[in-house]
C-alpha positions, -999 to 999 in steps of 0.1 A, spaced: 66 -426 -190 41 -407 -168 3 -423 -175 -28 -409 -156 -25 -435 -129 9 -420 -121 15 -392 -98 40 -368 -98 41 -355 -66 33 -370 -31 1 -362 -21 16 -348 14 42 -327 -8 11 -311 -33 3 -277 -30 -33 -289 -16 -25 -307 10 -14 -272 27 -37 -252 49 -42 -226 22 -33 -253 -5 -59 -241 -36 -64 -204 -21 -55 -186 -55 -35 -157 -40 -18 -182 -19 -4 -204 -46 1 -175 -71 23 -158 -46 43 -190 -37 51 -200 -77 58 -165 -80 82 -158 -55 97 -190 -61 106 -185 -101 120 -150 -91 140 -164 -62 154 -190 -91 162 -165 -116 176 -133 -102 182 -107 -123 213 -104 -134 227 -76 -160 245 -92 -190 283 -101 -192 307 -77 -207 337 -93 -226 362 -84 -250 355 -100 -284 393 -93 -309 389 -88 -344 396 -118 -362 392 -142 -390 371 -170 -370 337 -155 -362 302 -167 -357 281 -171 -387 242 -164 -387 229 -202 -372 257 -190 -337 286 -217 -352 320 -207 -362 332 -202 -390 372 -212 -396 385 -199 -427 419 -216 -426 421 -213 -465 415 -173 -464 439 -167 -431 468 -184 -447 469 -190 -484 503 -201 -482 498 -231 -459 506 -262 -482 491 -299 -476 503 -318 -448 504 -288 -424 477 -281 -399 464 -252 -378 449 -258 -341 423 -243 -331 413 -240 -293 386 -227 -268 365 -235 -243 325 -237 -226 311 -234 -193 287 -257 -184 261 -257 -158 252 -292 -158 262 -327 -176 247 -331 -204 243 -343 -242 242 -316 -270 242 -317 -303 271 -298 -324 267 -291 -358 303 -299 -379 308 -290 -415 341 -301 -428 354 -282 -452 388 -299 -451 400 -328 -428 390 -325 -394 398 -338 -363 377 -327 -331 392 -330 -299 372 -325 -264 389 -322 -228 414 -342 -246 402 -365 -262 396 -372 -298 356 -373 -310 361 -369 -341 378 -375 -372 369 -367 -408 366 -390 -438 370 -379 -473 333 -377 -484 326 -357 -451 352 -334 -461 330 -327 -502 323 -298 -514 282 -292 -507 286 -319 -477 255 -306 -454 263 -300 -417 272 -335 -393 255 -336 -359 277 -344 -332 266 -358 -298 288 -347 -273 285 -356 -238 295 -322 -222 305 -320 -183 301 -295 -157 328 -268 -157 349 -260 -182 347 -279 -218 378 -277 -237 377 -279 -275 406 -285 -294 405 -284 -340 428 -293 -356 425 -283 -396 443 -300 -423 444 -291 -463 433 -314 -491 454 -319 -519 424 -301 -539 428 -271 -517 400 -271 -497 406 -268 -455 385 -250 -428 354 -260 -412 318 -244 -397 313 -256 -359 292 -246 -330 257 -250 -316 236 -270 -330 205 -248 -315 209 -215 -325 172 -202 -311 179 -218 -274 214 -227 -272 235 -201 -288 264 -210 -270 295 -188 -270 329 -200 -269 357 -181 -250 394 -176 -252 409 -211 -231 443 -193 -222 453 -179 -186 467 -144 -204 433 -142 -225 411 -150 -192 373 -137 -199 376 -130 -238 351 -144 -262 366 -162 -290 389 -187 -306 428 -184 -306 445 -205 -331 481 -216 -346 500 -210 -377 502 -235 -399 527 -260 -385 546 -292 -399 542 -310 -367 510 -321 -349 508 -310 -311 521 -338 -293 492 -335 -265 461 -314 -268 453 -288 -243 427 -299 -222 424 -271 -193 431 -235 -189 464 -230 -194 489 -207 -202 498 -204 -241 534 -218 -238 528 -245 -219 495 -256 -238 520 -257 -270 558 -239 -278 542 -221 -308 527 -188 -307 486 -181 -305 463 -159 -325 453 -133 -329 483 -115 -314 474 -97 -283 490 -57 -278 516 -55 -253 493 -31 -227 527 -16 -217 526 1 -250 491 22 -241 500 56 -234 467 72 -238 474 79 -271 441 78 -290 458 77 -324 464 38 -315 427 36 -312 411 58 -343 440 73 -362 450 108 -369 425 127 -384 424 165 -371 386 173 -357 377 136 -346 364 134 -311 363 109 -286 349 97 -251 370 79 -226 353 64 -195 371 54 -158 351 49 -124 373 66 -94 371 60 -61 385 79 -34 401 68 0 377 71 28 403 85 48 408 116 23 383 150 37 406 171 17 402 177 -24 419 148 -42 449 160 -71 447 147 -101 475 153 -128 486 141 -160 494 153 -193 474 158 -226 486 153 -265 457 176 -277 426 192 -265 407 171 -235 379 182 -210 372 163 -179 340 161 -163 336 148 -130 297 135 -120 286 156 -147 305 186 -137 334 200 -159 369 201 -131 392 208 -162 395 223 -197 425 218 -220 430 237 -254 458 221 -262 489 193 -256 501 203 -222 508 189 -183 470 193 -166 462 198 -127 428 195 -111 407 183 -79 384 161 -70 361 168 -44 369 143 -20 331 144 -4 323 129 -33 338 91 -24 331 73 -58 316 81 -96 327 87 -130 352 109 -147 346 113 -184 372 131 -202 369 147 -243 393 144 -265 401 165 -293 427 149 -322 450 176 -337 475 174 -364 502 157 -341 483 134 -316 454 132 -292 445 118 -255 461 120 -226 477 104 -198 470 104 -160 502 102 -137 515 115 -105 505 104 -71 474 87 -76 476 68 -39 444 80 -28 427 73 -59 414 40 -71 407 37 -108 387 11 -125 368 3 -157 333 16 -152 318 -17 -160 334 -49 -156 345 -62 -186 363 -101 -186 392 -100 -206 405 -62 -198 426 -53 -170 429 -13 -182 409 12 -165 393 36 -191 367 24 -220 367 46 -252 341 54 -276 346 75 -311 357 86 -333 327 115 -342 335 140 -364 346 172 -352 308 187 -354 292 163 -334 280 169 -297 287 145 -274 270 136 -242 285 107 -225 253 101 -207 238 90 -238 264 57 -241 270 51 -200 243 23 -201 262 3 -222 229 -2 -246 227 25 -273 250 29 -305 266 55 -313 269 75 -346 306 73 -355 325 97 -376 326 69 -403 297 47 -393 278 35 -358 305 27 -331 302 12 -296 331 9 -267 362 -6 -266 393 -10 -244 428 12 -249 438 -22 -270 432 -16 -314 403 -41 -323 398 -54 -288 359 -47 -285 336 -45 -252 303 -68 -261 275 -78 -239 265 -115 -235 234 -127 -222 249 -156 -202 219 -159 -175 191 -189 -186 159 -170 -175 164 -134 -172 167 -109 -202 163 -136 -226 135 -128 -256 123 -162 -267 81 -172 -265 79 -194 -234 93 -172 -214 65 -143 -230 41 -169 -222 57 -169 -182 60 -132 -179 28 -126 -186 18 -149 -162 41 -129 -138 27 -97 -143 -9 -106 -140 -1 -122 -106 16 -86 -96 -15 -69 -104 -35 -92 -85 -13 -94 -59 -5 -56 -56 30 -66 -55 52 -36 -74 80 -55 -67 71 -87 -91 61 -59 -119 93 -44 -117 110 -76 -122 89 -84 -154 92 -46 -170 137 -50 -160 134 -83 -180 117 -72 -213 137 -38 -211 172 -59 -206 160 -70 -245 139 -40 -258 166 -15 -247 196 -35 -265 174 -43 -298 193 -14 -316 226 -27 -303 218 -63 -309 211 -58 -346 246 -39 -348 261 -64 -329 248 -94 -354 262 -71 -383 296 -67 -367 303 -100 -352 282 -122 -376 258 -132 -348 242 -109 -316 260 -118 -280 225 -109 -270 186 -110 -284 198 -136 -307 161 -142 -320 147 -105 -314 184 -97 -337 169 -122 -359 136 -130 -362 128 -158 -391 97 -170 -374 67 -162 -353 83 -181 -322 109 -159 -331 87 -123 -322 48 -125 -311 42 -143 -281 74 -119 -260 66 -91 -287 25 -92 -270 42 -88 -236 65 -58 -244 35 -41 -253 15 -49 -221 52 -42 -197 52 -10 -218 18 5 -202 29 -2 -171 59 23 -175 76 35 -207 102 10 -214 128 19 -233 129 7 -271 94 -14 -265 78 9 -293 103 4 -318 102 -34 -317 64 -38 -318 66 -22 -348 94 -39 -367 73 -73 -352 42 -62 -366 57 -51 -402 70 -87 -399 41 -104 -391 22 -85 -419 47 -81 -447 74 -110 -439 61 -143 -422 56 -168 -451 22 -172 -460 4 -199 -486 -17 -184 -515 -51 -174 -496 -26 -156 -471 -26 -184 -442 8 -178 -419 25 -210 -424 63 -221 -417 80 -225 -455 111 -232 -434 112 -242 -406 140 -248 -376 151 -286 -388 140 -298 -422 113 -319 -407 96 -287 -398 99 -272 -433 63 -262 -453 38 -269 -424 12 -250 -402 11 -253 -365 -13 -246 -338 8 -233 -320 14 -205 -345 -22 -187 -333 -7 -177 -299 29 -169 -318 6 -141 -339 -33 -134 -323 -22 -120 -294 3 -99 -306 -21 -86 -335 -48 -74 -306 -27 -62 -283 -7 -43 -314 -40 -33 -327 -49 -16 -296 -18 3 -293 -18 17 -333 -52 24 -330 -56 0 -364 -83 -25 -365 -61 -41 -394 -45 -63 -371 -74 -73 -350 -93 -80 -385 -60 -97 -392 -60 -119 -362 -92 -130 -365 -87 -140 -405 -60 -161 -393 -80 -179 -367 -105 -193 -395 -81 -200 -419 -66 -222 -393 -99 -235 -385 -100 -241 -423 -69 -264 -424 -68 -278 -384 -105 -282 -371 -116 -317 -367 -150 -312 -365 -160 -348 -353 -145 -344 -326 -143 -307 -320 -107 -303 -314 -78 -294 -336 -52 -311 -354 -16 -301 -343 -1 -295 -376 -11 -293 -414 14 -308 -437 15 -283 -465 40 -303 -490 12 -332 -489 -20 -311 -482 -28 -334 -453 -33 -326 -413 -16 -348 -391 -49 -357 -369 -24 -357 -338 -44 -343 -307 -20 -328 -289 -27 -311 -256 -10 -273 -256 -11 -272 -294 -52 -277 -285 -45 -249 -259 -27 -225 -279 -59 -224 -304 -82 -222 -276 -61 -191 -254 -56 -170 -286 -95 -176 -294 -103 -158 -258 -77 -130 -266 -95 -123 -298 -129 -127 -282 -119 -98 -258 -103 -75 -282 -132 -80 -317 -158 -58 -318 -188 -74 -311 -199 -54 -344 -172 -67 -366 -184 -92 -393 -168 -124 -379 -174 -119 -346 -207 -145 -348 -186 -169 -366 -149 -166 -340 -177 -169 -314 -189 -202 -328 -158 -216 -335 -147 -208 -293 -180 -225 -285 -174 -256 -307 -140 -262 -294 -152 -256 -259 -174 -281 -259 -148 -302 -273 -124 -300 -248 -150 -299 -219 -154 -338 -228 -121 -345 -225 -111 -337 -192 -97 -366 -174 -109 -377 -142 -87 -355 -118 -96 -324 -136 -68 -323 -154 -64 -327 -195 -41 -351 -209 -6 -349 -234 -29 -364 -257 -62 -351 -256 -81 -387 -269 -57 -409 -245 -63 -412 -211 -36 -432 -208 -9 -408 -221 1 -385 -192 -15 -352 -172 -4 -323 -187 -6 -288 -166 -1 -266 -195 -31 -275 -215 -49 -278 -189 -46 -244 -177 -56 -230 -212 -85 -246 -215 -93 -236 -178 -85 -198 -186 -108 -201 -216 -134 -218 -198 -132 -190 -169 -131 -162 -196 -164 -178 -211 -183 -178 -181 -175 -140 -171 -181 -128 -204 -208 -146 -212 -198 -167 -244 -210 -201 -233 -245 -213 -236 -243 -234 -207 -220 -220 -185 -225 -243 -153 -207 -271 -169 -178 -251 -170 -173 -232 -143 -173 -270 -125 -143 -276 -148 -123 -248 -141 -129 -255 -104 -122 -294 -108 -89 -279 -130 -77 -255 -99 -81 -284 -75 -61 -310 -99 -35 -286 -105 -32 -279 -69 -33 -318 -58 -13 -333 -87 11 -312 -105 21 -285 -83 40 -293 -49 41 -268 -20 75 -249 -25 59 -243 -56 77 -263 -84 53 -273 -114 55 -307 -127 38 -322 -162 46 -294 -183 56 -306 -222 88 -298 -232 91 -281 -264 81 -300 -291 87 -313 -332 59 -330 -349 44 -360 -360 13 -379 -377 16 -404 -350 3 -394 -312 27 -416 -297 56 -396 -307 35 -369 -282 30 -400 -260 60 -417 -256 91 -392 -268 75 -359 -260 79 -356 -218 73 -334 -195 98 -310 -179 101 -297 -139 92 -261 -139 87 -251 -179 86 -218 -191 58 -234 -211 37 -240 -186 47 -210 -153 27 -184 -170 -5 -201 -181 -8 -221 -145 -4 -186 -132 -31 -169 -154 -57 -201 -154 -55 -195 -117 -61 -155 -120 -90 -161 -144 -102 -191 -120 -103 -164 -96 -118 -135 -116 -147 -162 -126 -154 -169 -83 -155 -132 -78 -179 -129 -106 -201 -158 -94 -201 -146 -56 -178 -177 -48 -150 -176 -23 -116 -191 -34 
C-alpha cells in the first residue's frame, strides 16, 4: 500500500521536473491531449440481436427459461447453452448465478461450476462466481438439467450491471457478430466435449442450434416475410451504393417490384412505381457513392421489390455496418398507410420510429433478426458520473485553452448518450436491458443521473445537442419526485447497489444532486432547485458534519441512526465542490445563503489543517500515513481557489498558499510528464472503519474520478493567479 513516504512517480518522470512542468496551460493541455488520444471516439457497434427465449433481464444477466421453451423436456435430459466474451485484459470478475435447476458452468472448457441441490431451491438468492477471464475470446458453455420437482433454467451474467454490463455474443462461425445465446434441444446424451472456441455449429456438437437461422437464399425482397400483408402499410428500405470509378456514364439500375415502390437517390426521387412491375432507372455516375432509399407500398398480393440485372458497376452494401448480416439493405416499418415518411428522420440510426402497430426500429431482410447498437468502447459515449466529473474537466480546459477541437469531443460524447436516450429506453423495453445508456435507460440512483446529467446541460450551451433537454428534465423529475428520501425529505439510498449499501446516506450524494439542481435551476428559470440544493446541503450537514473536527463523515447509517466517523478524502471533497457550485449559483439574498456560507467556511478551515506536507491531502483525511490522494486534493484546491476570487474566506492568504502548494504537489508527485495521473481512489463501498479506506480502498492509474477535478483545480488555480496579479 502507498503511504505518504511513498512516491509514485520518479521525480525525473513528474510533470515538474519539465521546463514548463507546473505552467497550468501546459499541463492541462498535455492530460488533455493525452485522455483524448486514449479514448477516441468511436460510434457504437451495430449487431443483430434474434428474437428468442433467453434475453437479458433488468440487472444485464440472462435469463434461461428452459422450463418455458420446452415443457416437454422430462428429467434426465439437458439443454446446452453456449456463447462467448471479448476481453481486453486478464482479469477476475464476478458473475452472478441463480440456479433454478441443476447447473453446471463450463468456461473455455473447463468445468467451474456445478450445482448442489440447495443451490438449486426455490427463493435461493443469486451465487457470485469468480472467474478468472483471459484476453480474447471467453467461451461459456450451460448446461441445464430438470429436477424431478420440475424446476430447470437459471439467471446468469454480470455481476456489475452499472459498470460492467457485459454482453454475450453468438460463439458460432455461421452466427459471427450476433449478440446472444444459441442453445440445444433437450437431449438424452451430454456433449461429449464442450466447445471451447469459435467454431462451426456441427463440429461444436452433431445436434442442431437455436434459434434457427432463415436460409438468406429464401429473401426475395419480399416485405411480406418482414411485416405481413396488410394493404396500406408502408415501409423504408436502406442500401449504400457505390459506383465504379471507372464509370463517367449514368449507371442502370433494374429490378422488379411486387407493389408500389419509389426510389430516391441522395434525396432525389430517380424512379416511381404504381404498381408490381419490371423497373429501369439511372444513377448518375458523377455521383461515386451515397444512399438509395426506396418506399414500399403493400397491396393485396405482396410488396417490395427486387434489384437484378447487371449490377457490375455497382457495389451495394448495408449502410451501416452491422456484425452478424451479410445482406445489403436494412428495413424499417411497417407505418400505416397515412403516415409520411422521411428516411432522413431514421438514417442516424438514433431515433424510433412510430410503427403502424407500435414504435419500430431497423432490421435486416431476416424475420425477428433486429439491428441494435452496443456501446462497446470503455470511455467514449458512456453516461456514468466519473466520467461527468472528467468531461467537465475537459471542457473547462477547451475554453481555457481555446481549443474547439477538445469541446467538440466532449459535446460528440454526451450527444452519443443524449441522442439515443429515446432509443435506449425502447431498447431496455424490447430486449429486457438497453445495448446502450444502460444507467441513463435506467436510472435507480443519483450516481445513476446528476453528476453526467449537470454536464449535458453545460455541453448543451455550447451547441444544441440533440435530446440534452429531454433528459435534464426526466433527471430533474427524478431527483425531485423519485430519489428516496427519509421523513424530513433528506436524499438517501433505501437500496442501494449491494445490500451493504442499502438505507444509508453518502457524501458523495451532494455532487450526484447540487450541481445538477443549479445548473437545472438556471436553465428552467426555477429557483426551486437551487432552494432545493441548498436544503440538501444542510440536511447533510445535519446528519454528516463532525463539528470537532470540521470535516464530514463519509456515510450515515440510516437502519442504526449512526454516522460512520470515516474521514474519507473525495467523499470530504464531493461536500466541499458542491458547496462552491451552490455558493456561485444562491442568491446572495436567499435566506440560507449566511448559513451555506458558514458551513463552506467551517469546512474550509477544516480541511486547510489537513493538508499533508507535500501539498497534497491524504485517502484518509486524519492519517498521514494512509496514502496521497490527487482527487481530494484537487477539490479542496478548486474550493479554496473559488474562495479566494469570490471573496468567501476571511483569511484568504492561508489559502491561496495551499492551492499553490496543491498545484506544485500535484505536479511533482502524482502526475508524470506524458500526463498519466496517479493516486486517484478507485470507486468505493463503505465502512465504519478507516482502514477499509486505508488498506482495501487503492488508487487507480488515470481514474475518471480523479481526470476532471485535477483538470478543473488547475483552471481555478489559474483563475485565482490571474485574479491576484500572479503569473503561473
Amino acid at each position: 500500500m502507498t503511504t505518504s513516504l511513498t512516491r509514485y512517480i520518479d521525480p525525473e518522470e513528474s510533470m515538474a521536473a519539465q521546463t514548463d512542468g507546473t505552467y497550468i496551460p501546459h499541463v492541462l493541455t498535455v492530460m488533455a491531449q493525452r485522455y483524448i488520444g486514449e479514448h477516441p471516439p468511436h460510434g457504437p457497434v451495430y449487431r443483430v440481436t434474434r428474437a428468442s427465449e433467453i434475453r437479458k433481464l433488468e440487472n444485464h444477466t440472462y435469463s434461461f427459461p428452459i422450463e418455458r421453451i420446452f415443457p416437454e423436456m422430462h428429467t434426465g435430459q439437458r439443454v446446452y447453452a453456449w456463447a462467448k466474451l471479448w476481453i481486453e485484459e486478464p482479469q477476475e470478475f464476478i458473475f452472478l448465478l441463480r440456479c433454478l435447476g441443476p447447473v453446471r458452468l463450463y468456461h473455455n472448457g473447463e468445468q467451474r461450476f456445478g450445482s448442489a441441490p440447495e443451490e438449486e431451491a426455490e427463493g435461493t438468492p443469486p451465487l457470485k462466481l469468480k472467474i478468472a477471464l483471459v484476453r480474447g475470446w471467453n467461451h461459456f458453455v450451460m448446461e441445464l438439467g430438470k429436477r424431478a420437482d420440475g424446476r430447470c433454467g437459471a439467471e446468469f451474467g454480470s455481476g456489475n450491471r452499472k459498470n460492467k454490463p457485459y454482453t454475450f455474443l453468438a460463439p458460432s462461425l455461421e452466427r459471427e457478430g450476433e449478440e446472444g445465446w444459441i442453445y440445444t434441444s433437450p437431449m438424452d446424451s451430454p456433449l461429449t466435449q464442450m466447445p471451447a472456441a469459435t467454431m462451426r455449429e456441427q463440429v461444436a456438437s452433431a445436434v442442431s442450434w437455436l434459434p434457427k437461422r432463415a436460409d438468406s437464399s429464401d429473401w426475395q425482397g419480399r416485405l411480406e416475410q418482414l411485416y405481413g400483408l396488410s394493404p396500406g402499410l408502408k415501409a423504408i428500405s436502406w442500401t449504400s451504393v457505390r459506383v465504379d470509378p471507372a464509370m463517367t456514364g449514368p449507371v442502370t439500375v433494374s429490378g422488379v417490384a411486387y407493389g408500389p415502390v419509389t426510389f430516391i437517390w441522395n434525396g432525389h426521387k430517380v424512379y416511381e412505381a404504381a404498381g408490381a412491375g419490371s423497373f429501369s432507372f439511372n444513377l448518375e455516375a458523377c455521383r461515386r457513392s451515397g444512399s438509395l432509399v426506396a418506399y414500399s407500398t403493400c397491396t393485396e398480393e405482396s410488396w417490395g421489390f427486387q434489384l437484378f440485372g447487371d449490377l457490375s458497376n455497382v457495389v451495394l452494401n448495408s449502410p451501416v455496418k452491422v456484425h452478424g448480416y451479410a445482406g445489403k439493405w436494412l428495413h424499417l416499418g411497417p407505418f400505416a398507410a397515412d403516415a409520411e415518411l422521411r428516411a432522413n428522420d431514421y438514417m442516424k440510426m438514433d431515433t424510433i420510429a412510430a410503427g403502424s402497430s407500435g414504435e419500430v426500429f431497423w432490421m435486416t431482410n431476416e424475420p425477428e433478426a433486429f439491428v441494435r447498437p452496443f456501446l462497446e468502447n470503455e470511455l467514449f459515449g458512456r453516461w456514468n458520473y466519473p466520467l461527468g466529473v472528467t468531461l467537465f474537466g475537459l471542457l473547462e480546459t477547451s475554453r481555457l485553452l481555446a481549443r474547439s477541437d477538445m469541446t467538440d469531443y466532449v459535446t460528440r460524447h454526451v450527444e452519443f448518450a443524449t441522442s439515443t436516450y429515446a432509443y435506449s429506453l425502447w431498447d431496455r423495453k424490447q430486449f429486457g436491458a438497453a445495448g446502450l445508456n444502460n444507467q441513463l435507460s435506467h436510472i435507480d440512483s443519483l450516481d445513476d443521473c446528476g453528476s453526467f446529467g449537470a454536464l449535458a446541460i453545460l455541453a448543451n450551451r455550447l451547441r444544441q445537442v440533440k435530446g440534452a433537454r429531454a433528459v435534464s428534465d426526466d433527471i430533474a423529475h427524478y431527483i425531485m419526485n423519485v430519489q428516496d428520501r427519509l421523513e424530513d425529505g433528506t436524499l438517501y439510498r433505501r437500496i442501494g447497489v449491494y445490500p451493504s449499501m442499502h438505507n444509508t446516506m453518502w457524501c458523495d450524494d451532494m455532487y450526484m444532486s447540487v450541481p445538477f439542481l443549479c445548473r437545472y435551476s438556471e436553465l428552467s428559470g426555477d429557483l426551486r432547485y437551487v432552494e432545493e440544493a441548498s436544503r440538501q446541503l444542510l440536511l447533510y450537514k445535519k446528519y454528516l458534519y463532525m463539528p470537532e473536527q470540521q470535516i464530514m463523515s463519509h456515510v450515515y447509517d440510516v437502519s442504526s441512526g449512526k454516522p460512520s466517523l470515516t474521514t474519507w478524502g473525495r467523499g470530504n471533497g464531493w461536500v466541499f465542490f458542491s458547496l462552491s457550485v451552490l455558493l456561485q449559483a444562491l442568491p446572495k439574498g436567499h435566506s440560507s445563503y449566511k448559513e451555506i456560507l458558514r458551513f463552506y467556511r467551517e469546512l474550509a478551515e477544516g480541511y486547510l489543517r489537513l493538508q499533508g506536507k507535500n501539498g497534497l491531502w491524504h485517502q484518509v483525511l486524519t492519517d498521514p500515513e494512509s496514502y496521497e490522494e490527487a482527487s481530494c486534493t484537487s477539490m479542496f484546491m478548486y474550493g479554496f481557489a473559488l474562495g479566494v476570487r469570490h471573496g468567501w474566506l476571511l483569511e484568504p492568504q492561508a489559502f491561496t498558499r495551499a492551492v499553490m502548494s496543491g498545484w506544485n504537489g500535484l505536479c511533482a508527485r502524482v502526475i508524470d510528464k506524458h500526463g498519466n495521473l496517479y493516486g486517484v481512489c478507485k470507486g468505493s463501498s463503505w465502512s465504519y472503519s478507516n482502514a477499509y479506506y486505508k488498506h482495501e480502498l487503492g488508487w487507480n492509474l488515470n481514474d475518471t474520478h480523479g481526470i476532471g477535478i485535477v483538470l478543473l483545480a488547475g483552471i481555478e488555480t489559474n483563475a485565482m493567479m490571474n485574479s491576484l496579479g500572479m503569473k503561473s
